[in-house]
N, C-alpha and C positions, 0 to 999 in steps of 0.2 A: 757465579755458580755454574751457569751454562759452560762456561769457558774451560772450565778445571773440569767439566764430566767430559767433552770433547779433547781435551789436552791426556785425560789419563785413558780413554779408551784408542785414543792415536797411539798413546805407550804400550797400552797390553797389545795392540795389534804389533806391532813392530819389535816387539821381544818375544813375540811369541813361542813357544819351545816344544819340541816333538814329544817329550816328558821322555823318564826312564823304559817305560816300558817296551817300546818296541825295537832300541837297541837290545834289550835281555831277549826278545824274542830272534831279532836278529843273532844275538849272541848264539843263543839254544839250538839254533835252526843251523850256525856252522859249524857248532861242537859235531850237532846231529852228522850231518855231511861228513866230516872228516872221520869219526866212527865208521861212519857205513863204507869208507873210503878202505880206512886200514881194515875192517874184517872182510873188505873182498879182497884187498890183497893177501891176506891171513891164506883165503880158501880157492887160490889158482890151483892146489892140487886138484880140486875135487870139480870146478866150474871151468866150463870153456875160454881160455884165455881171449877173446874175441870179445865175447861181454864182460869181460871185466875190464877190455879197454876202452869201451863205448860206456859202460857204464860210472869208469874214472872219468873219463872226457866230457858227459853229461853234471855230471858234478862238481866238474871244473868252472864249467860255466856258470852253471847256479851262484856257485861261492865268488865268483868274478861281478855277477851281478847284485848277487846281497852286499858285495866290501865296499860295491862302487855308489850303491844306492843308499845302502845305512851310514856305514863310516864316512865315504866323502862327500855324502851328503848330494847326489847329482839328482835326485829324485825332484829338489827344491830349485823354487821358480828363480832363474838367472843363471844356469850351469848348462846353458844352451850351447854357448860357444865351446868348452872344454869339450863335451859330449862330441861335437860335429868332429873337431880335430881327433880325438882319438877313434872314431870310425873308420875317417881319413886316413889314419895312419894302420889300424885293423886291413882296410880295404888294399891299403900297398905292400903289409907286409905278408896277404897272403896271395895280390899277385906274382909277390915276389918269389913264395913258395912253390906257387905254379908254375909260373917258368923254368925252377929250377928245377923241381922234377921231372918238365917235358924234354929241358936239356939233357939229364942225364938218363932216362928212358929212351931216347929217338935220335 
């Protein structure tokens, strides 16, 4: 009896599942983003084009962080190694940015 309580509570640990809800909340939360995305591009007439590209480019990142976190799941324990490699690769393709606009400025 002991055996079969320790055997199915090793299984409910090991299948454990983040349930619906906070993919729908993730879901919610990028509609939300993408809305607020298209009605400030809607209103460049009327809003400083400056914050409307800071505040695409802050949005951007949000939604880079919600797809990476909900959808691929990097939030959960073992996606240590992908995480470091795309840093990695973050960190070279905007030294690469860097360089490239001191070459063509200087």
């Amino acid at each position: 009896m002991a055996s079969q309580q320790s055997a199915s509570n090793h299984s409910n640990r090991r299948h454990k599942h983040e349930g619906r809800q906070k993919h729908i909340v993730a879901f919610i939360f990028s509609i939300v983003l993408s809305l607020i995305a298209f009605a400030a591009v809607a209103s460049v007439a009327e809003v400083n084009a400056t914050f409307i590209i800071i505040l695409l480019l802050v949005m951007a990142v949000l939604q880079v962080i919600i797809q990476m976190a909900y959808w691929m799941h990097m939030k959960d324990k073992g996606h240590l190694l992908p995480v470091v490699f795309m840093l990695g690769g973050a960190f070279v393709a905007l030294t690469c940015i860097v360089m490239a606009l001191y070459w063509v400025w200087w």
